[in-house]
N, C-alpha and C positions, 0 to 999 in steps of 0.2 A: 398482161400481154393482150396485143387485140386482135380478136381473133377472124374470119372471116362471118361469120353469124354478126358480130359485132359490127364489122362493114358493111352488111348487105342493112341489117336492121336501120342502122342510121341511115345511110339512103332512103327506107322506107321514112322513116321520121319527116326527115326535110321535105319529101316529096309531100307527105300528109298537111306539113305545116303550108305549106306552098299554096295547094289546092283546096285546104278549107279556110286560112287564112290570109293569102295572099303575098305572104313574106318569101323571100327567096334565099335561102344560104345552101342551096343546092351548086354555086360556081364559090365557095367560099374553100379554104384552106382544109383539107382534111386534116390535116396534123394536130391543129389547131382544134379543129372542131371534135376532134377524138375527146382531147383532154379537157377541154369543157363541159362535153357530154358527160364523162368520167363523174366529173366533178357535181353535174347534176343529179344523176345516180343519185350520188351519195343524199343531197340536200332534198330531193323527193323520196327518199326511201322507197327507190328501187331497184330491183334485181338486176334487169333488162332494159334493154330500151324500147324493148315492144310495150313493156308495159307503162313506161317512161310516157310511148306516143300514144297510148287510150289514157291515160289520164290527161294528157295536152288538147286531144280530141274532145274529150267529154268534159271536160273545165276548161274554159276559156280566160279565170283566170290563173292557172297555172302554165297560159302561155307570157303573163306578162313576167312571170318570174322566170321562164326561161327566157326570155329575152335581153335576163341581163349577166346571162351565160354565154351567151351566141353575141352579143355585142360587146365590146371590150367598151367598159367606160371608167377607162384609167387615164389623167388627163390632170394639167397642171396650170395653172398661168403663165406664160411668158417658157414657158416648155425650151427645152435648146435655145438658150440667148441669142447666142450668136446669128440665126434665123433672124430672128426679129430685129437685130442690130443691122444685118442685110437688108431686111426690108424697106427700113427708117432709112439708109443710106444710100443703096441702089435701085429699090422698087419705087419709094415715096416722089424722090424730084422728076421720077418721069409721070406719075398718077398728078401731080400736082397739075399737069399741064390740061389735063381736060374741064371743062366747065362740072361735074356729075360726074357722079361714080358708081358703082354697082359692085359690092363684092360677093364673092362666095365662100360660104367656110360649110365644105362637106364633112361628114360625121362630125357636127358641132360639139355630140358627148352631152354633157350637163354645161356646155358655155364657158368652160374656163381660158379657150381659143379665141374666143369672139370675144370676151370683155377685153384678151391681150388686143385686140384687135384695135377696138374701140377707143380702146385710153393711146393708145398708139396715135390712131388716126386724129385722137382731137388735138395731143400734143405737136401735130403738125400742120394741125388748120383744116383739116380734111374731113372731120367728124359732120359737119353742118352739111355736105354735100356728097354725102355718101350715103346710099341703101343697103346694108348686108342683108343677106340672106343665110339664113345658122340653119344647116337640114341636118337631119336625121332619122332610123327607122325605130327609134327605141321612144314610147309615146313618152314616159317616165324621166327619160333623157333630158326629154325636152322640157316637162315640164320644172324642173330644179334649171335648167337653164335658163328660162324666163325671169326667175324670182331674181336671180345675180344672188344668191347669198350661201355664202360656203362654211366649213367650221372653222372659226379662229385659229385653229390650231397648224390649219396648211398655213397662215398666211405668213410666218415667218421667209418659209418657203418659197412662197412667190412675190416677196418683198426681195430676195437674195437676188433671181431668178429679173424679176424689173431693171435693180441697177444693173447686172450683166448686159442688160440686152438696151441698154442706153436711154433707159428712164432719167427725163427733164425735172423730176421733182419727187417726192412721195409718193409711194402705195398708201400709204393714211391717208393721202390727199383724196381717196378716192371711194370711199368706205366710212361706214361709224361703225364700231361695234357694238355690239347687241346680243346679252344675254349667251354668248359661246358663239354667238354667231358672226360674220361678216358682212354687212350689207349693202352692196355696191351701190354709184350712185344712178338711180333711174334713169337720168337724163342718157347716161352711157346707152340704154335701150330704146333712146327715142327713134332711132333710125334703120330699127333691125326686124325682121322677118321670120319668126323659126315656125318651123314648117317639117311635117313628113316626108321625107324623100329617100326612094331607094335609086341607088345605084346598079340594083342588080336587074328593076323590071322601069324605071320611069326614065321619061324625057329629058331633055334641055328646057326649060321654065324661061331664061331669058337670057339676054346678053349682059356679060358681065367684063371687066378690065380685070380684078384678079381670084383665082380662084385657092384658097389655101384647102389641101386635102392633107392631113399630117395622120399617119400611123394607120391608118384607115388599108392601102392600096395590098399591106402585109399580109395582111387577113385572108386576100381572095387567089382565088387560082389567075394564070397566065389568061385566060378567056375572060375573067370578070376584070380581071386587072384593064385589060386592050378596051373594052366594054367602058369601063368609067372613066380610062382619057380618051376614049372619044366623046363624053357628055363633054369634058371639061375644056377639047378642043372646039366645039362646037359650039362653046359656050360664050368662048372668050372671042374678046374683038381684037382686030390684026394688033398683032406686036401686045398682045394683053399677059398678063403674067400667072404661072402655077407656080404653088409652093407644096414641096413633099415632104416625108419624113425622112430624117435621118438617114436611117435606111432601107429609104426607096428609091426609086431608077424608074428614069427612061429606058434604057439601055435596052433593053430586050421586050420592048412596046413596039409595036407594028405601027403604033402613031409618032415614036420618036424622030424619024426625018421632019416633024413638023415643026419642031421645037429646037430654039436653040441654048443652052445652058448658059444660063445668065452670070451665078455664082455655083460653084462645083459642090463646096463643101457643106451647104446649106440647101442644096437640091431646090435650087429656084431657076424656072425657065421662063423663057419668052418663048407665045408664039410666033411662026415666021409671018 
């Protein structure tokens, strides 16, 4: 049960990680972040969370291991087909029409969004004239997203998860394997950018055409939720496209008059 010692303390937590580390999960989902914490407890063999937050204080690297507590980095290739079957059919023949592209693919994870991205985009011609941008607040995240190489053993997975979502040939076509491993093919990363970025304290970086934020929007309260689609309207250029998760919504976003929904059941919009 959680009790109000346990609510006040975690507020102290976040606020300490905040101000001596710069990270913000202070507008993040309390529900959420109970049961993480929960689970932290357990994996630092502690009582408390006070004492949870002088070990975070006083080891700097027992923040990198909470940070893969407090950021969710559960993530698939080609993740809800259908999405990306949308994209390739609704999103792609209007991006085709610009000279250059710019995407953004917010909470990247370990890259398993951005490679769908990538092999997407080259099966459509669009690979050679496109910049992504793969951000993320998790450093660790990022760095397994760089390499592109996963365990063999998802790849059945997101082999299934390809042809669903209207893959032109092979997931082999795109990888060798190696030793238990998957190792995608570099060129896929000639064009991409991964980068620190938080949603809860930085900017807009640049103008982009589409922004994919998938699973990410869940996480935060109604204030950080309004907070990161304004980076993502702000970001985009007129009639530019967002893509959300499953289940997430405009709907109750103070920037949804901006937007008009593109495909419903795939949470794809255009700005107006």
């Amino acid at each position: 049960m959680i009790t109000s010692d346990f609510d006040m303390e975690l507020k102290l937590l976040l606020e300490a990680i905040y101000h001596k580390y710069h990270y913000d999960f202070r507008d993040y989902a309390m529900v959420s972040l109970h049961r993480r914490t929960e689970q932290a407890l357990i994996k630092f063999g502690c009582s408390t969370v006070s004492q949870l937050q002088d070990l975070v204080l006083r080891t700097p690297t027992a923040l990198t291991e909470l940070l893969r507590y407090f950021t969710v980095q559960v993530s698939e290739m080609f993740r809800d087909p259908s999405y990306y079957r949308s994209l390739r059919e609704e999103v792609v023949p209007l991006l085709k029409t610009y000279p250059s592209l710019k995407v953004w693919i917010a909470g990247c994870s370990t890259g398993e969004e951005f490679t769908s991205l990538a092999i997407l985009f080259r099966e459509e011609g669009l690979l050679d004239r496109t910049l992504f941008y793969a951000t993320d607040i998790n450093p660790e995240a990022l760095r397994i997203a760089q390499t592109g190489v996963y365990a063999l053993d998802r790849i059945a997975g997101f082999s299934d998860n390809y042809r669903a979502a209207g893959g032109k040939v092979s997931l082999s076509d795109y990888y060798t394997a190696d030793y238990g491993a998957a190792r995608f093919d570099r060129s896929l990363r000639s064009q991409v950018i991964f980068s620190d970025h938080s949603l809860a304290t930085d900017s807009v970086f640049s103008e982009v055409h589409l922004v994919s934020c998938r699973n990410v929007l869940i996480y935060f309260n109604r204030t950080l939720q309004d907070r990161a689609v304004g980076l993502f309207h702000d970001a985009l250029v007129r009639k530019g496209f967002l893509g959300l998760g499953s289940k997430e919504s405009l709907r109750f976003c103070s920037r949804a008059d901006a937007f008009i929904e593109l495909v419903h059941k795939d949470r794809i919009y255009q700005r107006r």
